[in-house]
C-alpha positions in Angstrom: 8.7 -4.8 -6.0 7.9 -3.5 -3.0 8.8 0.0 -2.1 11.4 0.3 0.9 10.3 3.0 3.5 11.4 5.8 4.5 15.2 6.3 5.7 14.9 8.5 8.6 17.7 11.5 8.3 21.0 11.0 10.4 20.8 14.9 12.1 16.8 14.2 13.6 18.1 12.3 16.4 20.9 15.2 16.5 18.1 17.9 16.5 16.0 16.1 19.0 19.1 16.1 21.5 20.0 19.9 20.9 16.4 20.4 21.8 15.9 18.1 24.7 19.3 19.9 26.5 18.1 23.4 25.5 14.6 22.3 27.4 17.0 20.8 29.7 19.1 24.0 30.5 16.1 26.6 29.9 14.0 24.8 33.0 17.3 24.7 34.7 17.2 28.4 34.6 13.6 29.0 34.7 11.6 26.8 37.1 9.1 27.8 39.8 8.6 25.3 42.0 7.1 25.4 45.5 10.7 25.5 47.2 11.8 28.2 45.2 8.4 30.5 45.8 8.9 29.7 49.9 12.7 30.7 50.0 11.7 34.1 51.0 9.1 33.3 53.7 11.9 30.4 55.0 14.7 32.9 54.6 12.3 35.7 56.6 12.0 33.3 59.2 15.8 31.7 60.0 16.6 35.7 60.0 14.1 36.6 62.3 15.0 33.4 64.5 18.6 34.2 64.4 18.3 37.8 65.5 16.1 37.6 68.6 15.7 34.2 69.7 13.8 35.3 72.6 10.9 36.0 70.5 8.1 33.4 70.3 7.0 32.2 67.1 3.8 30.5 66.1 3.1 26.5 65.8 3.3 27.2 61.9 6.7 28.5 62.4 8.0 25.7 64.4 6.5 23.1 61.9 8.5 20.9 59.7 6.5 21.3 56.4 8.7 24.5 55.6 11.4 21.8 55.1 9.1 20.4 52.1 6.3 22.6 51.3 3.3 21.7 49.5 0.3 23.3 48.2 -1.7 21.9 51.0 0.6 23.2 54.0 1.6 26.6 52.1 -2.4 26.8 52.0 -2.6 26.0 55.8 0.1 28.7 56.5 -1.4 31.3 54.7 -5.2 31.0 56.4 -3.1 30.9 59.9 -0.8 34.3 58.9 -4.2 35.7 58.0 -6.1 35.3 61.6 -2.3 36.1 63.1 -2.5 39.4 61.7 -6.2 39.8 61.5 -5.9 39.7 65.6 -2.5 42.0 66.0 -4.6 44.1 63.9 -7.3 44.0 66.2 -4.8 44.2 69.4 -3.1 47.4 67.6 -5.8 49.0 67.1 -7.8 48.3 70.8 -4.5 49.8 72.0 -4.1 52.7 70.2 -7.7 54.0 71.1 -7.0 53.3 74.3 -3.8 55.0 74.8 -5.6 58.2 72.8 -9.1 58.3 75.1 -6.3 58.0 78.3 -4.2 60.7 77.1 -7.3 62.7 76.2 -8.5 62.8 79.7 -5.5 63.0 81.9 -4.1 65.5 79.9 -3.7 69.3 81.0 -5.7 71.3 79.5 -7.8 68.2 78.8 -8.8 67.3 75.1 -12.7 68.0 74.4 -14.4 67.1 71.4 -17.7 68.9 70.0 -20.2 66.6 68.0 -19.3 68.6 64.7 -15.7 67.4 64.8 -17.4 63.8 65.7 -19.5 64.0 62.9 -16.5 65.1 60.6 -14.7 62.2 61.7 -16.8 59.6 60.7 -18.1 61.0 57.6 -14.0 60.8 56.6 -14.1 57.6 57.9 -17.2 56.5 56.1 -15.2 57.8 53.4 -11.9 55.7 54.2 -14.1 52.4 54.6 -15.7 53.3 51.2 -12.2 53.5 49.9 -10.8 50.3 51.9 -13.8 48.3 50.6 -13.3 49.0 47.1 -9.5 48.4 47.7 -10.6 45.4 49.2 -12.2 44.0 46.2 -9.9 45.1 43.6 -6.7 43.1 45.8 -9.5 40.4 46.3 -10.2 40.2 42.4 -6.1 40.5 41.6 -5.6 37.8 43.9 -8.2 35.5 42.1 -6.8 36.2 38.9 -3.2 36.0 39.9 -4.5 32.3 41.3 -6.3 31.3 38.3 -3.1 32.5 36.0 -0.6 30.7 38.7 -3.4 27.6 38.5 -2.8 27.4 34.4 1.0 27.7 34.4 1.1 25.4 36.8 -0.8 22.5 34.1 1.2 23.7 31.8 4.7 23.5 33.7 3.4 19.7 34.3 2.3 19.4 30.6 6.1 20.7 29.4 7.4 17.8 32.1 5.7 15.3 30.5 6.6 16.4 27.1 10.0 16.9 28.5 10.1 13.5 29.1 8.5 12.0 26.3 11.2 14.0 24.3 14.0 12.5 26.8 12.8 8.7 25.4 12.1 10.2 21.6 16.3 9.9 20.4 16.5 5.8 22.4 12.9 5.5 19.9 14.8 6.8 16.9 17.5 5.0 17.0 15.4 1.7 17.7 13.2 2.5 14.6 16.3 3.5 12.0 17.6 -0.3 13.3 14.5 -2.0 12.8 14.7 -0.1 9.4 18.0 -1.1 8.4 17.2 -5.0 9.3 13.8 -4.6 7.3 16.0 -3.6 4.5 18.4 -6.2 4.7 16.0 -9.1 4.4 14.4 -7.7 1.9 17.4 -7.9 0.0 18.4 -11.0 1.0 14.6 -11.7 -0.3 15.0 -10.2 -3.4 18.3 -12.1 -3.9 17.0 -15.5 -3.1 13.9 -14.8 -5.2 15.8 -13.7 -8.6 18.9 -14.7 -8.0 20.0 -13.1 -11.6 19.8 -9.8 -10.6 22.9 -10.4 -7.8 25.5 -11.8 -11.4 28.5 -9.8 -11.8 28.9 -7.5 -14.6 30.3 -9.8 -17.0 27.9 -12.5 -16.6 24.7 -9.8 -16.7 26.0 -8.6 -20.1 26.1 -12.3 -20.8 22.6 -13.1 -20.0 21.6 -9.7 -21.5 22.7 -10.4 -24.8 21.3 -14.3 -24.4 17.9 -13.1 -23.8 18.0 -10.4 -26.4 18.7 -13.7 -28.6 16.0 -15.7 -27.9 13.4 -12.2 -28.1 14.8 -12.0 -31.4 14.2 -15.9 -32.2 10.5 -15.3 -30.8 10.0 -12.2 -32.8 11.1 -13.9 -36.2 8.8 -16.8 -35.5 6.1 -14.7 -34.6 7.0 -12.9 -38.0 6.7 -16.7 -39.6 3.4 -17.6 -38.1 1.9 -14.1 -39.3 2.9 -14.8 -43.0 1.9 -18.7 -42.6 -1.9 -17.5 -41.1 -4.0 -16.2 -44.4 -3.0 -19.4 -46.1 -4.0 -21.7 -43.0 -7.3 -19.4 -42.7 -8.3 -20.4 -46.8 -6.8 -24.3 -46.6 -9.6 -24.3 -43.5 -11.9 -22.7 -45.3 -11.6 -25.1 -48.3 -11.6 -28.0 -46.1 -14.4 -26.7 -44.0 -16.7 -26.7 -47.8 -15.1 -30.1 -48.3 -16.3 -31.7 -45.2 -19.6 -29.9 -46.1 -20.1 -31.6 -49.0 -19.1 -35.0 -48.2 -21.5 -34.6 -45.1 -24.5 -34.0 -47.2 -23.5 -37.1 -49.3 -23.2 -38.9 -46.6 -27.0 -37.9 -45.0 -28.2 -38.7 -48.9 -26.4 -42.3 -49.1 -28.1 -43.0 -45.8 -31.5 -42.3 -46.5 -30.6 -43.6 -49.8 -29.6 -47.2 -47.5 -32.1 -46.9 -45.8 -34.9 -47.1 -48.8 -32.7 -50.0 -50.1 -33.4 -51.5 -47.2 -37.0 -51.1 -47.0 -37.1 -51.7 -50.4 -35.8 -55.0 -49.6 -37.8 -55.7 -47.0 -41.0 -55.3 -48.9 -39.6 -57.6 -52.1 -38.2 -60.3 -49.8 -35.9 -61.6 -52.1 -35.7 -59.7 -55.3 -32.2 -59.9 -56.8 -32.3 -56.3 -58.5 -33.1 -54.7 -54.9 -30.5 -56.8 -52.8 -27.7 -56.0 -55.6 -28.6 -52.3 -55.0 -28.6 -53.1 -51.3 -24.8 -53.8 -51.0 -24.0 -51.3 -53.4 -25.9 -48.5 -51.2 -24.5 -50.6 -48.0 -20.7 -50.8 -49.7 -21.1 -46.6 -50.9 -21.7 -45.7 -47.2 -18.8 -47.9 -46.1 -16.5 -46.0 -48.1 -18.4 -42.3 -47.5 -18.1 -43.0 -43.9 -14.2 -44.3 -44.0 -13.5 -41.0 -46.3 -15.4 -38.6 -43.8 -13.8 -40.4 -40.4 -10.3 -39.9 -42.3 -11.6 -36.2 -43.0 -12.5 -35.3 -39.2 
């Protein structure tokens, strides 16, 4: 009989549902998409347009892809915020120096400054730039890493979506395979049934046709039992026929070449009574040896 496979357990597709909405509610709580991580540079913005609306803001401001960022434009945005500031920076600065060297000479008593205190100043500002640089590359190698890490949780917030999903079809899967399971095992019974349709009697009727075949196992056994006892006596009334056939086949070979002699015998005398009276009693001896051994076999 063929074994019946495996029932799957009624609380799986349970556990696979407690799971999927606990994935469900957990990415609910936790996700990080691109929306979420520009809230505060949209936010920054529609405050900063609200409060002064005098004050111009760049193309990148004014553009629409801060309705639906992507990597791409978020990309864009920051390499345009970087020159941005990268010039203020440069403005600030060309400003500043001027307002100091202006000051310095229209002021009263006017500012001098000797080449030791020039000297001093840009030793602490090779010194600051030494600092800057190495401040430089430690933001520059944090921001590669922090890229890299953001990089690999962002495959594997796409890999947890996909599995996610897979895990949203998984219960509609289970419950197709425990049906396809339940209608294997029904025709299989209904096989089994129309194969040996003894095994699907009533109670009464197997007892029935329990104790009928116990009867004829019993009816076997004792004729086995009758056959066992009956077997020496066949082997030695074989064995005694077996020497009897024996025998009469070696009388048989002699009465042959014993007819045969006759008959050359006979041939020779042409015509002498003595030999042709011994003829037909060799010829009528292997009549009857023959009829006895043919009745034999």
């Amino acid at each position: 009989m063929a074994r019946s496979p495996a029932k799957a357990e009624p609380g799986d597709a349970q556990r696979v549902a407690t799971v999927l909405r606990d994935l469900r509610t957990s990415s609910a709580k936790d996700e990080m998409t691109i929306l979420r991580l520009s809230e505060p540079i949209s936010s920054a913005l529609q405050t900063a347009k609200s409060t002064d609306t005098n004050v111009r803001t760049s193309d990148v401001s004014n553009n629409s892809a801060l309705d639906a960022p992507t990597p791409a434009s978020l990309e864009a945005d920051l390499a345009h915020y970087q020159e941005l500031f990268a010039k203020l920076r440069f403005s600030y600065v060309e400003q500043v120096t001027k307002e100091k060297f202006i000051r310095a000479i229209v002021g009263d008593p006017p500012l001098i400054v000797t080449p030791q205190e020039n000297a001093d100043l840009e030793a602490s500002n090779a010194e600051a730039k030494a600092a800057l640089k190495a401040l430089k590359t430690s933001v520059a190698e944090l921001a590669s890493t922090l890229e890299s890490r953001a990089r690999d949780l962002a495959a594997r917030h796409e890999r947890v979506e996909r599995e996610t999903a897979l895990l949203r079809e998984l219960p509609d899967k289970v419950a197709a395979a425990e049906s396809a399971i339940a209608r294997l095992r029904a025709e299989q019974q209904d096989q089994q049934r129309a194969a040996q349709p003894e095994l699907n009697l009533p109670l009464a009727k197997t007892l029935a046709l329990v104790e009928k075949r116990g009867a004829e196992m019993a009816e076997l056994d004792r004729q086995l039992e009758q056959l066992a006892a009956l077997a020496p006596r066949k082997q030695k009334e074989r064995e005694r026929l077996q020497t009897e056939l024996t025998q009469l086949e070696a009388k048989r070979v002699h009465s042959t070449a014993a007819a045969r002699e006759a008959k050359r015998r006979k041939e020779d005398a042409q015509g002498e009574d003595d030999l042709e009276a011994r003829g037909r009693w060799y010829r009528a001896t292997e009549q009857v040896l023959t009829q006895v051994l043919d009745i034999q076999g």
